[in-house]
N, C-alpha and C positions, 0 to 999 in steps of 0.2 A: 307739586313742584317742590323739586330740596327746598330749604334753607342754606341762604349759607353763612353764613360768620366771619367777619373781615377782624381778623386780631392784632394787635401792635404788641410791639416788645416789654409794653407796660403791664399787657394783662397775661403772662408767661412769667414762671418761673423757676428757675435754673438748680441742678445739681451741676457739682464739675470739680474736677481734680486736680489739682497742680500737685509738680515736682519742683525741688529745690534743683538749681541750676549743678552746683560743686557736689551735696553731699547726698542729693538721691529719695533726702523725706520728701512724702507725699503728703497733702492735705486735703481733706473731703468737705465740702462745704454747699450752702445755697443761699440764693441770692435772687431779688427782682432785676438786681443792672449789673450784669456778669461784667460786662466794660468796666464798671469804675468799680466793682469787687475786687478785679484781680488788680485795678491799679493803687487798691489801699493797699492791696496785700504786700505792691512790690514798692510802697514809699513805708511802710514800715507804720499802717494805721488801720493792717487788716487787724487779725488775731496775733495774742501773743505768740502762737507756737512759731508764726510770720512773720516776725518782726526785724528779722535778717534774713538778707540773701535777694538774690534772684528768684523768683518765682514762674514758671512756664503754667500756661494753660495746656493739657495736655487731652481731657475729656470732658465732655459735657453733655445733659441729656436737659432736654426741656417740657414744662409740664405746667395742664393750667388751672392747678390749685396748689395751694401753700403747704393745706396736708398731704397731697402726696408725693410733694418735691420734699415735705421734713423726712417723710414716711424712707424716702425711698437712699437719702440721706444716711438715717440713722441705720441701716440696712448696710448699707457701701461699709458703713464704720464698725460696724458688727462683723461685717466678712472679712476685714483687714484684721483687726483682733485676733479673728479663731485662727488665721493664718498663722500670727506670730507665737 
């Protein structure tokens, strides 16, 4: 007989993307409470690079260990570099 595994939003962990609303930067980040990440981001108590503006959730991938939401993280911010 499966297994199965009933999981809540506590043992998940988030990659995800925001755009600034006016001027278009993007930010890569992860988080256990994608909710109230993106709402530090948009009172001005996420990161500094977020400390103004508007901020849109625009992607997001979920994942259920910390290493490979960092893993997949430092990955995303790696591919926007080579791009520029």
């Amino acid at each position: 007989m499966p297994h199965l595994f009933l999981l809540s939003e506590n043992d998940m962990y988030y990659v995800y993307v925001l755009v600034e609303n006016e001027t278009g930067k993007t930010y890569i980040g992860f988080t256990k409470d994608i909710r109230e990440r993106v709402a530090q981001h948009n009172s001005g108590k996420g990161s500094r690079y977020t400390k103004s503006g508007t901020w849109k959730l625009v992607y997001y991938e979920v994942f259920l260990s910390k290493k490979d939401a960092m893993t997949r993280e430092r990955r995303l911010k790696q591919e926007g570099r080579a791009k520029r």
